[in-house]
Each structure stands twice: as C-alpha cells, then as structure tokens.
N, CA, C and O atoms as a Tinker XYZ file with bonds, in Angstrom:
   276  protein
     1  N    -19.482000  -13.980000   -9.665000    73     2
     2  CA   -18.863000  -14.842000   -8.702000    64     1     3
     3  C    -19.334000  -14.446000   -7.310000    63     2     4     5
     4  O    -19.608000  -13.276000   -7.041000    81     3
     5  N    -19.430000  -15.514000   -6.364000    73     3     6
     6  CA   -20.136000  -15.076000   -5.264000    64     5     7
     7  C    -18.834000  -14.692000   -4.465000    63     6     8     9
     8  O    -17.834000  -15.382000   -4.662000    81     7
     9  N    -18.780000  -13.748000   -3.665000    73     7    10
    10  CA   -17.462000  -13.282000   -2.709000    64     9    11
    11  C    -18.199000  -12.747000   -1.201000    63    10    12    13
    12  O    -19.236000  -12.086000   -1.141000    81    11
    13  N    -17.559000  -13.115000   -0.283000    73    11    14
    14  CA   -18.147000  -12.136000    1.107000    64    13    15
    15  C    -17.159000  -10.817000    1.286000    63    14    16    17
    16  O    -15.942000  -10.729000    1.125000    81    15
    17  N    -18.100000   -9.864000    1.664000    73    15    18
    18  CA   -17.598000   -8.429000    2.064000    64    17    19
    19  C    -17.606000   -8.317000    3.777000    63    18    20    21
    20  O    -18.606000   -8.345000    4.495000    81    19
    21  N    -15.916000   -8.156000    4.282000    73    19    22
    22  CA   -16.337000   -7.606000    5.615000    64    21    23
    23  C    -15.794000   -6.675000    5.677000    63    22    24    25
    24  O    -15.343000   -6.225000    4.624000    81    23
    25  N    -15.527000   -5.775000    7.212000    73    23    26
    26  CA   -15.307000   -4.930000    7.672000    64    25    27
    27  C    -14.032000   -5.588000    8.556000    63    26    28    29
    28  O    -14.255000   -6.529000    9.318000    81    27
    29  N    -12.635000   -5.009000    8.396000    73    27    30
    30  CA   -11.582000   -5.798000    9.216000    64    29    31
    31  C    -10.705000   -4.322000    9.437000    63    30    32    33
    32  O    -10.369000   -3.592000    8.505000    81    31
    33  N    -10.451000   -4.094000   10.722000    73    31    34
    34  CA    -9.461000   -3.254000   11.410000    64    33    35
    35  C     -8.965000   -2.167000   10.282000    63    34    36    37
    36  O     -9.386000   -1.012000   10.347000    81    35
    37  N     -8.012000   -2.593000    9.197000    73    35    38
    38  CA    -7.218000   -1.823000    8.141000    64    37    39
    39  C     -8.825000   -1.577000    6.803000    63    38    40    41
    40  O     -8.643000   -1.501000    5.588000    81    39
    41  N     -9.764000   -1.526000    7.250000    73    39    42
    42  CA   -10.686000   -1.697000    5.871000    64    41    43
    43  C    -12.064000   -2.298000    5.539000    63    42    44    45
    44  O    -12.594000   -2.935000    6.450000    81    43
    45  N    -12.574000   -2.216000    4.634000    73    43    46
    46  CA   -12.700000   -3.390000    3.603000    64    45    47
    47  C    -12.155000   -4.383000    3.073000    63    46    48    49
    48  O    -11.104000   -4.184000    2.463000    81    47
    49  N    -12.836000   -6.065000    3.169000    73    47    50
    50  CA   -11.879000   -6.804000    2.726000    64    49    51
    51  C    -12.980000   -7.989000    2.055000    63    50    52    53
    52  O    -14.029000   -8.264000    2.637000    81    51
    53  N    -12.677000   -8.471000    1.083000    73    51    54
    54  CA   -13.333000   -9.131000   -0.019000    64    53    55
    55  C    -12.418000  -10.756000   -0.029000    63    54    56    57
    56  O    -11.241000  -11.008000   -0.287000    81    55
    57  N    -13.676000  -11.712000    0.412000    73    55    58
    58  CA   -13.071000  -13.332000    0.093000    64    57    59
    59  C    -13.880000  -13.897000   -0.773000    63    58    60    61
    60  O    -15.109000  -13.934000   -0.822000    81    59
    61  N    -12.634000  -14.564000   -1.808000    73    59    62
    62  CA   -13.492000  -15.730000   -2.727000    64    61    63
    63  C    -13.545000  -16.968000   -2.737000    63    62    64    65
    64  O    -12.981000  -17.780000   -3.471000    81    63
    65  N    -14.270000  -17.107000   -1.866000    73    63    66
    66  CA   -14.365000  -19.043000   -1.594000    64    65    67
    67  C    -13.559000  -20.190000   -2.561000    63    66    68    69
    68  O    -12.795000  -21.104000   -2.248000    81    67
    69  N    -14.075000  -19.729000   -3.872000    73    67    70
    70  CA   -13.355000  -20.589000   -4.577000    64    69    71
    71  C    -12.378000  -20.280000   -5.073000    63    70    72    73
    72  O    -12.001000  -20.897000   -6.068000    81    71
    73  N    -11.645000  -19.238000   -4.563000    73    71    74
    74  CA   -10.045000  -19.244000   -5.198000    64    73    75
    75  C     -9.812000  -19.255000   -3.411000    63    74    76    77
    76  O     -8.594000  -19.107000   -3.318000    81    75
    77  N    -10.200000  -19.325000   -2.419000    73    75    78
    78  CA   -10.142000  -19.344000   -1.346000    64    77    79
    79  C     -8.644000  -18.164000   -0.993000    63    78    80    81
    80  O     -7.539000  -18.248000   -0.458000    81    79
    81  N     -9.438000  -17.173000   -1.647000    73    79    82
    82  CA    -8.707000  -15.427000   -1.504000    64    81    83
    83  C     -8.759000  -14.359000   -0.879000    63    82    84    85
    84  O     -9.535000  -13.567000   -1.414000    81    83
    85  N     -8.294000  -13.999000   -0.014000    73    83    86
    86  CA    -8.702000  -13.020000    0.485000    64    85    87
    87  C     -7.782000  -11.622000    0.058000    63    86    88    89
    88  O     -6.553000  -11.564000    0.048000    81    87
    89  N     -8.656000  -10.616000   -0.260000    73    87    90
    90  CA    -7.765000   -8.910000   -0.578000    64    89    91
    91  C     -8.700000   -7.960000   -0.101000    63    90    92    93
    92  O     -9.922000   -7.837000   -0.179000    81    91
    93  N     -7.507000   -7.139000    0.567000    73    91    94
    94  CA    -8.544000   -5.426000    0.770000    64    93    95
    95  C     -8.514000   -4.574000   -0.444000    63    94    96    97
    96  O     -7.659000   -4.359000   -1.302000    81    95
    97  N     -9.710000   -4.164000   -0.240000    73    95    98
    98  CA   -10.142000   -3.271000   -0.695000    64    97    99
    99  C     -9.894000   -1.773000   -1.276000    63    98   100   101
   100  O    -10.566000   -0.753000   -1.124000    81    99
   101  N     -8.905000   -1.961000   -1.867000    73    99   102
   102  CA    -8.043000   -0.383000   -2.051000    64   101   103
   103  C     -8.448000    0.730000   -2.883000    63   102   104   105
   104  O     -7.626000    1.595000   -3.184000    81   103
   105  N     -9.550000    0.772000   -3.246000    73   103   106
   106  CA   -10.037000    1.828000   -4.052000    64   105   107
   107  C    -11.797000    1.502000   -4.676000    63   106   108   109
   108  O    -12.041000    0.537000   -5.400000    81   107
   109  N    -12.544000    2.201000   -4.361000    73   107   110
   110  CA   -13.604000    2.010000   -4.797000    64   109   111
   111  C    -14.316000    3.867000   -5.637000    63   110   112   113
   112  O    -14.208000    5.014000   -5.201000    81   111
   113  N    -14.985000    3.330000   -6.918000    73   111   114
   114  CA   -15.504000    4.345000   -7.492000    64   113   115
   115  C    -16.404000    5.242000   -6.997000    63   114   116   117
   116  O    -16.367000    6.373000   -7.481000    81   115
   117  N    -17.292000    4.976000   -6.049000    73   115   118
   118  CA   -18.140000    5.757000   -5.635000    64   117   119
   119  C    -18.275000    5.530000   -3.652000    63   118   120   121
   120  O    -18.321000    4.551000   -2.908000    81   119
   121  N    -18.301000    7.346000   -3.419000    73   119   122
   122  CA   -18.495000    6.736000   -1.815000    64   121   123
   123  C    -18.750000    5.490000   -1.072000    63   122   124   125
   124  O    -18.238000    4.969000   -0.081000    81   123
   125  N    -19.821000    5.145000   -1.969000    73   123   126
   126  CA   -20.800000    4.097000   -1.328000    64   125   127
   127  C    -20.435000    3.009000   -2.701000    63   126   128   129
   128  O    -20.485000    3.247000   -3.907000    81   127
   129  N    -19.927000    1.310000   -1.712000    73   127   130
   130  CA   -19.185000    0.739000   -2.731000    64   129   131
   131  C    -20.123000   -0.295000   -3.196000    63   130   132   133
   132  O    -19.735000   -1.330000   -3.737000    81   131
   133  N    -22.006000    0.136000   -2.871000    73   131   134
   134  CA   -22.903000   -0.700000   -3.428000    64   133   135
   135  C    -23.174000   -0.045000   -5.112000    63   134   136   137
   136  O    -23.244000    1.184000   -5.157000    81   135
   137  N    -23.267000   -0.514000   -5.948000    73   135   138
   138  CA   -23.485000   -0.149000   -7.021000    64   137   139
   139  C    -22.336000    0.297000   -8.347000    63   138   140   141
   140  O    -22.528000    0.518000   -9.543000    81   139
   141  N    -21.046000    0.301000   -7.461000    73   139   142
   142  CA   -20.327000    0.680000   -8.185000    64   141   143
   143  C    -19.113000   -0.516000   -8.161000    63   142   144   145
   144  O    -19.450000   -1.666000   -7.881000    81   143
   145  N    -17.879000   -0.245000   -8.424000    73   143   146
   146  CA   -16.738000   -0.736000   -8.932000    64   145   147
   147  C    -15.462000   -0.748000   -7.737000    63   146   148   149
   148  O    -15.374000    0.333000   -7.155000    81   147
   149  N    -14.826000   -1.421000   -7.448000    73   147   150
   150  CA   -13.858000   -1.917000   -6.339000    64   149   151
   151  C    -12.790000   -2.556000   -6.463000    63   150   152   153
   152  O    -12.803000   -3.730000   -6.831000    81   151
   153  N    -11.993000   -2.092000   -6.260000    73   151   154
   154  CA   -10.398000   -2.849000   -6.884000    64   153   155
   155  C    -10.050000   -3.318000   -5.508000    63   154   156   157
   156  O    -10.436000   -2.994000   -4.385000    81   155
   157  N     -9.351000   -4.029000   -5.885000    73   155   158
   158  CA    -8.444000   -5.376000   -4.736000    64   157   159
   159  C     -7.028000   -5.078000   -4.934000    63   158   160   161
   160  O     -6.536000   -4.819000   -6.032000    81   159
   161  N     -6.483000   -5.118000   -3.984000    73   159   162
   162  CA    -4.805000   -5.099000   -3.550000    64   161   163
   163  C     -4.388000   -5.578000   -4.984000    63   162   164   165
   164  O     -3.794000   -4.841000   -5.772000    81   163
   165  N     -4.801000   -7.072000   -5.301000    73   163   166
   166  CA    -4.155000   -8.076000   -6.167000    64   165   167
   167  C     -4.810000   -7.346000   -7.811000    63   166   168   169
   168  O     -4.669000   -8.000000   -8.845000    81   167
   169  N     -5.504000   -5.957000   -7.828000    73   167   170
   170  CA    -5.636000   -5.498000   -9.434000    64   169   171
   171  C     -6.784000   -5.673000   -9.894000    63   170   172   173
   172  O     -7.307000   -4.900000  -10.696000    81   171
   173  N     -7.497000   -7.054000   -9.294000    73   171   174
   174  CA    -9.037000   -7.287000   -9.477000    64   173   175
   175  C    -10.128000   -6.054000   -9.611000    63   174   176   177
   176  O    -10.051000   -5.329000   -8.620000    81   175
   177  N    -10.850000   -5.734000  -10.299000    73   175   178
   178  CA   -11.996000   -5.019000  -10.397000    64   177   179
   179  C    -13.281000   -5.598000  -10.176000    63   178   180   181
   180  O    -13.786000   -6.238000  -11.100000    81   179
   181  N    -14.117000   -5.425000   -8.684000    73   179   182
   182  CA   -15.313000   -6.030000   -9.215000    64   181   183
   183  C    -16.203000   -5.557000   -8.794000    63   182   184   185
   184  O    -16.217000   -5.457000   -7.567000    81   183
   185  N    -17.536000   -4.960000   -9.665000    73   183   186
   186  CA   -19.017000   -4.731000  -10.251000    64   185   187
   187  C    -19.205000   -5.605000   -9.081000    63   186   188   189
   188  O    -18.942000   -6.800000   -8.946000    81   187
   189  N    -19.838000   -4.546000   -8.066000    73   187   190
   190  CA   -21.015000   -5.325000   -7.097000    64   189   191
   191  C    -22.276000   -4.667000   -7.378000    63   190   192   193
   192  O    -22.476000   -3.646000   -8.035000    81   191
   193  N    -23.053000   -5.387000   -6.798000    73   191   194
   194  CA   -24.792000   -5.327000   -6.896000    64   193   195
   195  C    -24.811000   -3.739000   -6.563000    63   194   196   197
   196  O    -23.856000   -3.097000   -6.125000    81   195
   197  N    -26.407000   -3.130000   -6.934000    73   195   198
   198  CA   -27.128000   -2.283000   -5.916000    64   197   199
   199  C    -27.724000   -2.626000   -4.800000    63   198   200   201
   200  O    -28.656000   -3.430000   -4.800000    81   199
   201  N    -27.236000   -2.027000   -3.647000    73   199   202
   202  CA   -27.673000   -2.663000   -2.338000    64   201   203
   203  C    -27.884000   -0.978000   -1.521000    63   202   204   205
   204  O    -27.399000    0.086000   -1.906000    81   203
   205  N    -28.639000   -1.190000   -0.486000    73   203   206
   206  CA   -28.731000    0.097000    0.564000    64   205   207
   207  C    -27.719000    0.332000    1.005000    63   206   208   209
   208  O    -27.071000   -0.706000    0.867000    81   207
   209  N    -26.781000    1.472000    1.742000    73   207   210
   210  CA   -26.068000    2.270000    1.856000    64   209   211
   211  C    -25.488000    1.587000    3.596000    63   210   212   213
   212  O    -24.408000    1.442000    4.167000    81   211
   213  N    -26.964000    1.325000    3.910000    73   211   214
   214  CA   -26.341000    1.048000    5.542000    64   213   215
   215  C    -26.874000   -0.614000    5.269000    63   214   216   217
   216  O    -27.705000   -1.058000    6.061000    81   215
   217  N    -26.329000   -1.591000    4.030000    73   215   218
   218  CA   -26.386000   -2.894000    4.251000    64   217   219
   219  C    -25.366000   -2.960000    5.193000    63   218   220   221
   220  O    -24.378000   -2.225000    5.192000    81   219
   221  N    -25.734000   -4.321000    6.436000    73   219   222
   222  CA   -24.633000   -4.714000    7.369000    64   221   223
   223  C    -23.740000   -5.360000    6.808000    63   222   224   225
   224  O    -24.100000   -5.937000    5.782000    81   223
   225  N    -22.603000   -5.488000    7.134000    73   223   226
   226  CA   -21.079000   -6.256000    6.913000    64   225   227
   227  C    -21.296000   -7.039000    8.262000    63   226   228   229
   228  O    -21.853000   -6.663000    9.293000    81   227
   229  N    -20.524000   -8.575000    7.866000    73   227   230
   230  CA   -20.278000   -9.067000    6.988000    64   229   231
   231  C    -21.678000   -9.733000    5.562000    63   230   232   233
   232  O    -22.553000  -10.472000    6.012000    81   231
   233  N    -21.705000   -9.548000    4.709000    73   231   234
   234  CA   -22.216000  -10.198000    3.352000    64   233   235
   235  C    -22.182000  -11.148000    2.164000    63   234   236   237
   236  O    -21.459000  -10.796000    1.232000    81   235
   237  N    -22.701000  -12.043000    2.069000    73   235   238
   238  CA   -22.055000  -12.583000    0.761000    64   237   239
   239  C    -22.859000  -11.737000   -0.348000    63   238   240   241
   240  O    -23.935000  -11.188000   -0.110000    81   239
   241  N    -22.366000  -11.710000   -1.275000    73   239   242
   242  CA   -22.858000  -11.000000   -2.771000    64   241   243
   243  C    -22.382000  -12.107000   -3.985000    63   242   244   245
   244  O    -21.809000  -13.196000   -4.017000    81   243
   245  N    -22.875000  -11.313000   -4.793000    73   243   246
   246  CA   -22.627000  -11.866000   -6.364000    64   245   247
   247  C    -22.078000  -10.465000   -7.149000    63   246   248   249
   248  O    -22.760000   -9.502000   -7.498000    81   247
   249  N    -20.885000  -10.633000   -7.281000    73   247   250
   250  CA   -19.944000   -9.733000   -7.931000    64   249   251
   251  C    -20.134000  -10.597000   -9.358000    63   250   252   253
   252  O    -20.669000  -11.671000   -9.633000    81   251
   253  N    -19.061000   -9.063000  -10.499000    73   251   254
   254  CA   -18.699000   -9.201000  -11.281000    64   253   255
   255  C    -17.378000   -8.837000  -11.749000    63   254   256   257
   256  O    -16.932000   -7.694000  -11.842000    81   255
   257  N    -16.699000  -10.112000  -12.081000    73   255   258
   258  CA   -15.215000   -9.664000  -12.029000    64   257   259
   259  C    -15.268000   -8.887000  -13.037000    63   258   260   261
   260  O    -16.242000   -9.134000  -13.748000    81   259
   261  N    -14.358000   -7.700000  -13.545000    73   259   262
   262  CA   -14.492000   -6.749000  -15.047000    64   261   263
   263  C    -12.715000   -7.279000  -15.278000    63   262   264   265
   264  O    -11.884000   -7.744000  -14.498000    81   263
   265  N    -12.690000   -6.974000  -16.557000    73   263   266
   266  CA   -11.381000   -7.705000  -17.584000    64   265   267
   267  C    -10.403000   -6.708000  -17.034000    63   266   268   269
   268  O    -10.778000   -5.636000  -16.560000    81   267
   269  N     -9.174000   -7.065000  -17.101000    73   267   270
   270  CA    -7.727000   -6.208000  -16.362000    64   269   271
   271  C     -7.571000   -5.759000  -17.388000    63   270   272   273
   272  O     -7.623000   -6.369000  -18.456000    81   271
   273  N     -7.312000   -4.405000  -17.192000    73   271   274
   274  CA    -6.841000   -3.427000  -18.209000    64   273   275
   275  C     -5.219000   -2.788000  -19.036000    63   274   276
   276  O     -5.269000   -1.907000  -19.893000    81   275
C-alpha cells in the first residue's frame, strides 16, 4: 500500500490516502526505520522498503501491511 512518511513535532507519522489515515509512529524494529518493521498508534505493522538512512522526509513509499497478531 502506498503511505507518506513525515516528520511532525511529537515524531514520525505515517498517512494512508486511501483509508485517508493518519498515525504516529510508536515503535519501530530497527534504529533506522528503512528496511525494517513499524507499528502505528492504531496496532498496524508495516514492512517498509530498503531505503538510505539519511532519505529526506516527507516521502511517499510502498509499504507492507503484516497480519495483526
């Protein structure tokens, strides 16, 4: 699913156009939240791309939502 990543005052914060959603970012698996896994306020998990370390914010990407556990 395509989502944009910005940078907002309290965070990280992740919108999905077509659920027209917005959630921060409350936990990510690895320092650096290119390559790895990212949970949302609302429980969501999502598999973003490999990208460079100092990509600029704001971004759109192509996430992958992973199944709620």
């Amino acid at each position: 699913m395509k989502i944009m990543l910005r940078k907002t005052t309290d965070g990280l914060s992740v919108y999905v156009p077509k659920k027209d959603l917005e959630e921060p970012v409350v936990s990510m698996d690895k320092d650096s939240m290119w390559g790895g896994v990212v949970t949302l306020a609302n429980g969501w998990r999502l598999e973003l791309p490999d990208m460079a370390d100092d990509t600029p914010l704001p971004i759109t990407v192509d996430a992958k939502k992973l199944g709620e556990e």
